[in-house]
C-alpha positions as CSV (number, residue, x, y, z in Angstrom):
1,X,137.3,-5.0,39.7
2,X,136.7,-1.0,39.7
3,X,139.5,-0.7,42.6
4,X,141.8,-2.5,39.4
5,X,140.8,-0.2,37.1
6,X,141.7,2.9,39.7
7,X,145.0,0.9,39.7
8,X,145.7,0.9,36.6
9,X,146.3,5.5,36.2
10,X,148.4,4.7,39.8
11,X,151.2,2.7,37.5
12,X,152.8,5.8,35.4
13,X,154.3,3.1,32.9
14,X,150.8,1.3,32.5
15,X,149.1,4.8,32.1
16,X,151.7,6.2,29.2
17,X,150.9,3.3,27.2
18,X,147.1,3.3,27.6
19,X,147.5,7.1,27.4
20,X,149.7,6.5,24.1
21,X,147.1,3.5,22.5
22,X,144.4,6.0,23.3
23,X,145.9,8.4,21.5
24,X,146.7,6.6,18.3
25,X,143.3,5.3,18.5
26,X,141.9,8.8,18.4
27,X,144.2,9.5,14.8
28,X,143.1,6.0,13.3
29,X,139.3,7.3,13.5
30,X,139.6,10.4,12.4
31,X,141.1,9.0,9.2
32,X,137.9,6.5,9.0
33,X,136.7,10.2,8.6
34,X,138.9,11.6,5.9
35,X,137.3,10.9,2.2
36,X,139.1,9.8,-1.0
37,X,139.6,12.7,-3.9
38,X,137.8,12.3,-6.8
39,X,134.9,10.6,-4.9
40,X,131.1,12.0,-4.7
41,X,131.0,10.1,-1.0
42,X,127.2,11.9,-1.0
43,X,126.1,9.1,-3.9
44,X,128.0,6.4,-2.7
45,X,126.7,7.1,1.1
46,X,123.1,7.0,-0.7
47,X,123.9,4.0,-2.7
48,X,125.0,2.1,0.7
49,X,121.9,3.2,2.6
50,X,119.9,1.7,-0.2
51,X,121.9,-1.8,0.3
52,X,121.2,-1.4,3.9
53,X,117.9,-1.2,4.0
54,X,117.2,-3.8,1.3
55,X,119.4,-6.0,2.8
56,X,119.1,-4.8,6.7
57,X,122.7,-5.0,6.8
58,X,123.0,-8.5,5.6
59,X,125.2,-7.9,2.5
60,X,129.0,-8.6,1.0
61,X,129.2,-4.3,1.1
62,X,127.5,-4.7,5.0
63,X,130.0,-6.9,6.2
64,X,133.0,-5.1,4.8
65,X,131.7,-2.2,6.1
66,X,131.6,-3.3,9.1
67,X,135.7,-4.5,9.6
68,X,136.2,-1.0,8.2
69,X,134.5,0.6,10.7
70,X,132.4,2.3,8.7
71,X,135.5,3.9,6.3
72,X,134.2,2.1,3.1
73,X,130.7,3.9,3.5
74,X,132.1,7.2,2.2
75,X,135.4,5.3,0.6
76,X,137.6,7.7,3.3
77,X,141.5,6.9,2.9
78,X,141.3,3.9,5.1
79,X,138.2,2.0,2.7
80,X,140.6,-1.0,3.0
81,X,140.8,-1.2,6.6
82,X,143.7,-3.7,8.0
83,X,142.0,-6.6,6.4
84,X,145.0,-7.0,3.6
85,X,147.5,-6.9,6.6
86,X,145.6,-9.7,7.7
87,X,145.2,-11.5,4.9
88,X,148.9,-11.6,4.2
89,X,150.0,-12.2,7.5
90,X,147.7,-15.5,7.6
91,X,148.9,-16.4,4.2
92,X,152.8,-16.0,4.9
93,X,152.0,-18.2,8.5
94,X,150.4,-21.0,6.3
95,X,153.7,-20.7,3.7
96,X,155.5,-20.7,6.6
97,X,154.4,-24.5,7.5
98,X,155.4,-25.8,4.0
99,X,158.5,-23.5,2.8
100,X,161.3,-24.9,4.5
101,X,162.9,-21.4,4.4
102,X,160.3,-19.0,6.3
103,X,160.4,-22.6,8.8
104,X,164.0,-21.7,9.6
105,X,163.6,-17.7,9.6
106,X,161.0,-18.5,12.4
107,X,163.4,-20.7,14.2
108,X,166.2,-18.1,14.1
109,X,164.8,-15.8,17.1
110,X,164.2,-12.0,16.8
111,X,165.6,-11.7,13.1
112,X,164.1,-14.1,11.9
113,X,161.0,-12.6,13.2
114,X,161.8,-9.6,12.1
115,X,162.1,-10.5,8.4
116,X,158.9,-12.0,8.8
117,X,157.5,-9.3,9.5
118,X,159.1,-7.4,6.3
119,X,158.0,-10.1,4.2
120,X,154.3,-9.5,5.6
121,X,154.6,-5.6,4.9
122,X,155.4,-6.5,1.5
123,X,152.6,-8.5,0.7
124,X,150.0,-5.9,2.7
125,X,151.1,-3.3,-0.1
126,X,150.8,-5.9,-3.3
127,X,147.4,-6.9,-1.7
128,X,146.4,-3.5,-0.9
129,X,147.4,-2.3,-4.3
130,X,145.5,-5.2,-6.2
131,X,142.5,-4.7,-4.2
132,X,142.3,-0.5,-4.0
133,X,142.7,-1.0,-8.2
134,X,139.5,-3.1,-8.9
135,X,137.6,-0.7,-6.6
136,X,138.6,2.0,-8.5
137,X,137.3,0.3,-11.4
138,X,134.0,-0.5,-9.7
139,X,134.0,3.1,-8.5
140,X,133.9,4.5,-12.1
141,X,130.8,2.6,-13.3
142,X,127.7,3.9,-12.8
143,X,125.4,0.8,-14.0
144,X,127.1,-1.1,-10.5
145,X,125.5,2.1,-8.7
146,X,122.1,2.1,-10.2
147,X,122.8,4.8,-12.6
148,X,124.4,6.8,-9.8
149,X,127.9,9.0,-11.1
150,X,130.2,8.0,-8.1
151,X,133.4,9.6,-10.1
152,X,132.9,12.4,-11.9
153,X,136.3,12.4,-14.0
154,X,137.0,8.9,-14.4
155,X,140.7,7.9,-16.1
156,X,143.6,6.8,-15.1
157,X,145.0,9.6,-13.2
158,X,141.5,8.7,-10.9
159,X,142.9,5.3,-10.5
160,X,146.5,5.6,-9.7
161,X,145.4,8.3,-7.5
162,X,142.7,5.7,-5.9
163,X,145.5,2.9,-5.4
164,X,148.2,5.4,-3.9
165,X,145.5,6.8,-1.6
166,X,144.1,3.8,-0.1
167,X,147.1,1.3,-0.3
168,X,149.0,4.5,1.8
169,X,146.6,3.8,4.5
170,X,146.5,0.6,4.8
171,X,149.8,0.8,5.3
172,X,149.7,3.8,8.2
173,X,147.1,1.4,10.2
174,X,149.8,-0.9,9.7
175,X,152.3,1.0,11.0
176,X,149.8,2.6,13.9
177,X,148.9,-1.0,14.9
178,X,153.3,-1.9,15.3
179,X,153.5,0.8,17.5
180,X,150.3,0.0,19.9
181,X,151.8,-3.2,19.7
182,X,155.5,-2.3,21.2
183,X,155.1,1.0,22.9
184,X,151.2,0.7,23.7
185,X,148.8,-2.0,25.8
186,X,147.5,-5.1,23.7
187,X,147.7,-6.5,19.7
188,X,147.8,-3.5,17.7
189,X,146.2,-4.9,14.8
190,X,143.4,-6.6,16.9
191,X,142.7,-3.8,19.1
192,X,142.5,-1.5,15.6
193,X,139.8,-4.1,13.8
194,X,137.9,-4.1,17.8
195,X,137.7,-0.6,17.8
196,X,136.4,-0.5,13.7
197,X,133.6,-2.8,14.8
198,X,132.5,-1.3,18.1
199,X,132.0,2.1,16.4
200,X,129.3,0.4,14.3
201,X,127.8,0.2,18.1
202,X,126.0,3.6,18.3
203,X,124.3,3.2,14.8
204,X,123.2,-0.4,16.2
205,X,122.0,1.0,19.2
206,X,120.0,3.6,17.5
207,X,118.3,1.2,15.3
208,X,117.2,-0.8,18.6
209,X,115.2,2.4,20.1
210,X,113.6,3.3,16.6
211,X,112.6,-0.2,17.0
212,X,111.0,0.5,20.0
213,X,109.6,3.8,19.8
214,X,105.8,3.4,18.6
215,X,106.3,6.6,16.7
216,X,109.7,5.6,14.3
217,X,108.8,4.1,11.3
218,X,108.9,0.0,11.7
219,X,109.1,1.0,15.6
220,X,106.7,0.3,18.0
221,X,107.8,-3.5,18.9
222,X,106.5,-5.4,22.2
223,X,109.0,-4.1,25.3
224,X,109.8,-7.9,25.9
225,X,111.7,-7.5,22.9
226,X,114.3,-5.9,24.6
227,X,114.4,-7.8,27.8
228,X,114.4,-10.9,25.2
229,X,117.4,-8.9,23.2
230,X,119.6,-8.9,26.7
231,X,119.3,-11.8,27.7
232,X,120.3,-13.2,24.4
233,X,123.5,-11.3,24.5
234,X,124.7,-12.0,27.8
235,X,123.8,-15.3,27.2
236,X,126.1,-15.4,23.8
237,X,128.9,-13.3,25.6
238,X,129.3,-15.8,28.0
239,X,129.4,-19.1,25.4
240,X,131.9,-16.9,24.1
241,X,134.1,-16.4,26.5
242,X,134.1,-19.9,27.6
243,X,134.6,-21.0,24.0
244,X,137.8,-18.4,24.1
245,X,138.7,-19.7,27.4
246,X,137.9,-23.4,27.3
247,X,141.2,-25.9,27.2
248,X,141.4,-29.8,27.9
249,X,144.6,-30.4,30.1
250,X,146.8,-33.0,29.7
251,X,148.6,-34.1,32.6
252,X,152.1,-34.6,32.4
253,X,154.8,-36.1,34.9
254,X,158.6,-35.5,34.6
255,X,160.8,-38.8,35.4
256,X,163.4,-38.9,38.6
257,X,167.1,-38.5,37.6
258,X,169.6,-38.9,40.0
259,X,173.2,-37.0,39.7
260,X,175.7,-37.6,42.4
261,X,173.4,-36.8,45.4
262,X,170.9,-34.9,44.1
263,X,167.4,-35.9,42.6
264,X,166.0,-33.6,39.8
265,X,162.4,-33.9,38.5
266,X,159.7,-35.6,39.2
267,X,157.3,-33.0,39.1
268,X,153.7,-32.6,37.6
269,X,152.8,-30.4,35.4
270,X,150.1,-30.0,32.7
271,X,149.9,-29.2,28.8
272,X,146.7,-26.8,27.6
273,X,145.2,-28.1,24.9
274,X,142.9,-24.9,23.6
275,X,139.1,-25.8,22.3
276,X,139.1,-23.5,19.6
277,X,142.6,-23.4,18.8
278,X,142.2,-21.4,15.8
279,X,140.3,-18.2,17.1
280,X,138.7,-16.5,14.6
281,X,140.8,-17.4,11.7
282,X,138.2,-20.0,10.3
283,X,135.6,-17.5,10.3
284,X,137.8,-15.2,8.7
285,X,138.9,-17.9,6.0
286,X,135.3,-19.1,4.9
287,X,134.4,-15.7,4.8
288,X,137.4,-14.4,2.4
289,X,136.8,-17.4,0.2
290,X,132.7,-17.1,0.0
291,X,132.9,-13.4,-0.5
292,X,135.4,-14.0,-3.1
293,X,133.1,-14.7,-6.2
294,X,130.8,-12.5,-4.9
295,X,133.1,-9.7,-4.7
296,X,134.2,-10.3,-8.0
297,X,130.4,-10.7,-9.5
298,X,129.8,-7.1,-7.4
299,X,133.3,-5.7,-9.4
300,X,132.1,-7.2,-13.0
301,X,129.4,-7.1,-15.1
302,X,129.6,-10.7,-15.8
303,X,126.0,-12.7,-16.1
304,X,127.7,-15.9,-14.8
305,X,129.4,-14.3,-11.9
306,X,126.2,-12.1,-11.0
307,X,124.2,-15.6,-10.3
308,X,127.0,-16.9,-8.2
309,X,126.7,-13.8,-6.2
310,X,123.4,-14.1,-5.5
311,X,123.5,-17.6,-4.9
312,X,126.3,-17.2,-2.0
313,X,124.6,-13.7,-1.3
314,X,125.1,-13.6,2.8
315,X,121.6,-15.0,4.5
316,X,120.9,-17.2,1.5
317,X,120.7,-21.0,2.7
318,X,123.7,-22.1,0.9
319,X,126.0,-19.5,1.7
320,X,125.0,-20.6,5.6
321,X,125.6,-24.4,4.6
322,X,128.7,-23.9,2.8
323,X,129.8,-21.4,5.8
324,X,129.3,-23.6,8.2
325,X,131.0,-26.6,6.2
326,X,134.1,-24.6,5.6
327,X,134.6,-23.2,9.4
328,X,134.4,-27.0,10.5
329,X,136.8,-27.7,7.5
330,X,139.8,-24.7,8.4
331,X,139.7,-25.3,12.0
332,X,141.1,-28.8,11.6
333,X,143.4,-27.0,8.5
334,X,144.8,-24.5,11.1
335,X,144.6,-26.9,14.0
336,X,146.8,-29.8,12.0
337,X,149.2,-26.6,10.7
338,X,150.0,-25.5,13.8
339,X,150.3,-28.6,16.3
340,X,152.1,-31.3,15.6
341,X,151.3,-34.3,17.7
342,X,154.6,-35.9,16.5
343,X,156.9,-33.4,17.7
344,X,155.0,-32.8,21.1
345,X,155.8,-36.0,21.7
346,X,159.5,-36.2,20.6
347,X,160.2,-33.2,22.7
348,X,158.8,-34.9,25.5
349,X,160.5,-37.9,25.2
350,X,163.9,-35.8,24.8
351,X,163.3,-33.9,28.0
352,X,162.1,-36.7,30.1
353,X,158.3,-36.0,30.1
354,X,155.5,-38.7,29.9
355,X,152.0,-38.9,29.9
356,X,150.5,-40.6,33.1
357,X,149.4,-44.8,31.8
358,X,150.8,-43.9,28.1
359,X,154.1,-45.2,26.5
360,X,156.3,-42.3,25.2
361,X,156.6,-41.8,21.3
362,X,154.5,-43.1,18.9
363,X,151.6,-43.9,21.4
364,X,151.9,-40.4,22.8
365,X,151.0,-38.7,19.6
366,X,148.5,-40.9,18.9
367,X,146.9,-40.1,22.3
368,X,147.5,-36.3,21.2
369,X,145.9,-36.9,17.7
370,X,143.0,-37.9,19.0
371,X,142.3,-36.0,21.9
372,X,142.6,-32.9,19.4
373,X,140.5,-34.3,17.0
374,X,137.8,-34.5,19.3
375,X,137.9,-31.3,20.9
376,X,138.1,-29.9,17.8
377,X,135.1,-30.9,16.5
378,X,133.3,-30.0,19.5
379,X,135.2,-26.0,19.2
380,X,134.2,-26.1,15.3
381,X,131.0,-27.2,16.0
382,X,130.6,-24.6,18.6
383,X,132.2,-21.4,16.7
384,X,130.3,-22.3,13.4
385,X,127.1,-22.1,15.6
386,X,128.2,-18.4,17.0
387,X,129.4,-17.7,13.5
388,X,125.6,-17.8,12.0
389,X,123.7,-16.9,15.1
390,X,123.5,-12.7,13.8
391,X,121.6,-14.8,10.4
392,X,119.3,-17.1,12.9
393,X,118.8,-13.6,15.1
394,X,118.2,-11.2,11.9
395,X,115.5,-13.9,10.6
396,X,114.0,-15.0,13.9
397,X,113.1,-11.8,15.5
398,X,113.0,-9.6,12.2
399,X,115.7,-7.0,13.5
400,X,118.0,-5.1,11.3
401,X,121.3,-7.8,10.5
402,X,123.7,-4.6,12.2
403,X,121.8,-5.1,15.4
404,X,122.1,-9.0,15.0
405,X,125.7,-9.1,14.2
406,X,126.9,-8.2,18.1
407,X,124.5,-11.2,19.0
408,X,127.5,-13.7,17.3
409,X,129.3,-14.0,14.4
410,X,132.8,-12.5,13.7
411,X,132.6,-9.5,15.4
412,X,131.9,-10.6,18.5
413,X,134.4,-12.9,18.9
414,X,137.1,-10.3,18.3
415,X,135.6,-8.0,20.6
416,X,135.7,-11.1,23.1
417,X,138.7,-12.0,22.3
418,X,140.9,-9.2,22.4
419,X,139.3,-7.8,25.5
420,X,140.6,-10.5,27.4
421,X,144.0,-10.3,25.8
422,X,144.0,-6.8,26.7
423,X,143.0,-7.2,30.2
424,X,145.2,-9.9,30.7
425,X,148.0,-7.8,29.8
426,X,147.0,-5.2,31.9
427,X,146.4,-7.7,35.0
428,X,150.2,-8.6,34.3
429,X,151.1,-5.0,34.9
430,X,149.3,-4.8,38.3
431,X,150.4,-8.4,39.6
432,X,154.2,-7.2,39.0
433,X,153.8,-4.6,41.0
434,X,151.9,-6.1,43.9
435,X,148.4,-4.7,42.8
436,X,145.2,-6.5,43.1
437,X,143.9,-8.0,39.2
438,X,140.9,-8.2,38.3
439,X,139.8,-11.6,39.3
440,X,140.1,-12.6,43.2
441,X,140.3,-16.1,42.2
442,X,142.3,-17.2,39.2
443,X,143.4,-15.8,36.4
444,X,142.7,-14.4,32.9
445,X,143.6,-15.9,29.5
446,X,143.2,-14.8,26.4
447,X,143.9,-16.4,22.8
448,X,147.1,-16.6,22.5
């Protein structure tokens, strides 16, 4: 594996465009750096801290915090992070499977793809613009901060300002994450919300040694803590990956045709039926609609909303129930959205294709139905277990919940995930040109 990695500088294409993703990288976290005007970020840095150790991290304000990589603490010019992007590109892909007219704009190739993709910028900026005005709002009341003056000339010139300011860099990430995408090495986007989350990794490690130095204040834990702490995480890394890599194969077999003297197929083949054929999106949706009414209650001083914030406050039992109900719930949602049993059959009966003891049609999407609907479960079951291990962790060994969220959970799985979609890219690069990958035997694959 280190002789692939020596490889990789040895490929002067491969090496601009890990040169050039390196380099975007660099201006994407010096923004994270870069705070809002008309912002005290000294009382709103105190007023997180607070939360944080309250909380340990286990908070609406901790877990948005850390998909921003830490911008939101001092509400720098990229508070929003890429999360609007997201959201509007999963909601435009679930239009797409009931609006007959993005269906055909898919269909149609590159430009169709392309307009897509305009219709996605478009909603980033409404999204951004809707969310970076309520914050302004919550920004200029000081009973939400404990008293604290977070805007010292509050108005409407603070919250145009605010919405211009933050809804601009959501859109620059944007942008930067397009161009990683076709002139850099990986998913733009991914690699941008990877690199947000392991920058929280220094401040984690941190915590761990004031854990363990007898002289820090809650420190002073038993050293088999740590050996304890390791395992755990390799341990979790690993279900990880094999969750991420895990697939059921369905064989296939192609039927004879003869044309004048020649015989054409025949041959076997397979079709990869993904375990957790979602990725992270579940997590992602039951988060976005949990933290919903308790973003809101955060936003508004409304006595109704401020109990149902509490109640599906993050660590609470039934926000953990209702999270794990509604992961099971959108992986079959984004499962059933995006295969269709029925037309994986009908293509295979157009092109001559059958599965091994099974008629071809009807009784071949059957067969796919409910070979999907069990390994389904089993993936949902699986990710909602990962998804509220960092709670079980926090609660079990008393640890901070920043330390416990790179045993599991969301962030974990992206960091999983898009490692091996970037490495797999990169193993593409040397097998073209007759390098060794990294694995001697097989292959990588990532999610998609």
């Amino acid at each position: 594996m280190l002789a692939a990695f020596r490889n990789v500088f040895k490929i002067p294409d491969l090496r601009k465009k890990l040169l050039f993703t390196a380099g975007l990288l660099v201006v994407e976290r010096i923004g994270a750096y870069i705070p809002t005007a008309g912002v005290d970020g000294y009382q709103l840095s105190r007023f997180f801290e607070d939360i944080a150790k309250r909380s340990g991290g286990d908070s609406l304000f901790g877990l948005m915090n850390l998909f921003s990589g830490g911008a939101l603490n001092n509400c720098t010019i990229f508070a929003l992070g890429i999360m609007p992007y997201i959201s509007a590109s999963i909601v435009l892909q679930l239009l797409t499977a009931v609006i007959p007219y993005l269906e055909r704009l898919m269909r149609e190739g590159d430009a169709g793809r392309r307009k897509l993709t305009q219709y996605t910028r478009y909603g980033t900026v409404a999204l951004s613009l809707f969310q970076a005005f309520f914050i302004s709002l919550w920004l200029e009341n000081p009973a939400a901060f404990g008293g604290r003056l977070i805007v010292p000339h509050p108005g409407w010139a603070f919250r145009i300002l605010t919405m211009l300011t933050l809804t601009s860099g959501t859109a620059f990430l944007m942008w930067i994450g397009e161009q990683i995408t076709e002139r850099g090495i990986g998913n733009g986007i991914s690699i941008i919300i990877t690199v947000g989350i392991v920058s929280r990794l220094p401040t984690a490690v941190t915590m761990t040694w004031n854990m363990m130095s007898p002289g820090a204040e809650g420190g002073g834990r038993h050293p088999l803590l740590l050996v304890l702490m390791v395992a755990m995480l390799v341990a979790v890394v690993f279900a990880v990956i094999m969750l991420t890599q895990g697939q059921r194969k369905i064989p296939v077999q192609y039927a004879k045709r003869v044309i004048g003297r020649k015989v054409y197929g025949g041959q076997s083949t397979y079709i990869p039926l993904k375990v957790n054929y979602g990725g992270v999106i579940p997590i992602i949706f039951a988060s976005s609609i949990l933290l919903f009414p308790a973003t809101i209650g955060s936003f508004v001083n409304a006595g109704f909303l401020k109990k149902i914030s509490m109640w599906l406050a993050p660590g609470s039992m039934p926000y953990e129930c209702m999270y794990v109900l509604l992961i099971v719930f959108f992986c079959y949602f984004w499962t059933a959205t995006q295969f269709n049993p029925i037309q994986w059959a009908d293509d295979m009966k157009k092109n001559g294709a059958f599965v091994p003891g099974v008629r071809p049609g009807k009784a071949t999407a059957e067969m796919f139905d409910t070979v999907m609907t069990r390994i389904t479960l089993s993936g949902a079951l699986f990710l909602a277990i990962i998804a509220i291990l960092p709670s079980i962790i926090s609660g079990w060994l008393k640890i901070p919940y920043l330390v416990a969220s790179f045993f599991g959970g969301t962030g974990l799985l992206i960091i999983v995930g898009v490692g091996l979609d970037t490495m797999r890219q990169i193993e593409s690069h040397l097998l073209m040109r007759h390098y060794d990958g990294f694995m001697k035997k097989g292959k990588l694959r990532g999610r998609y």
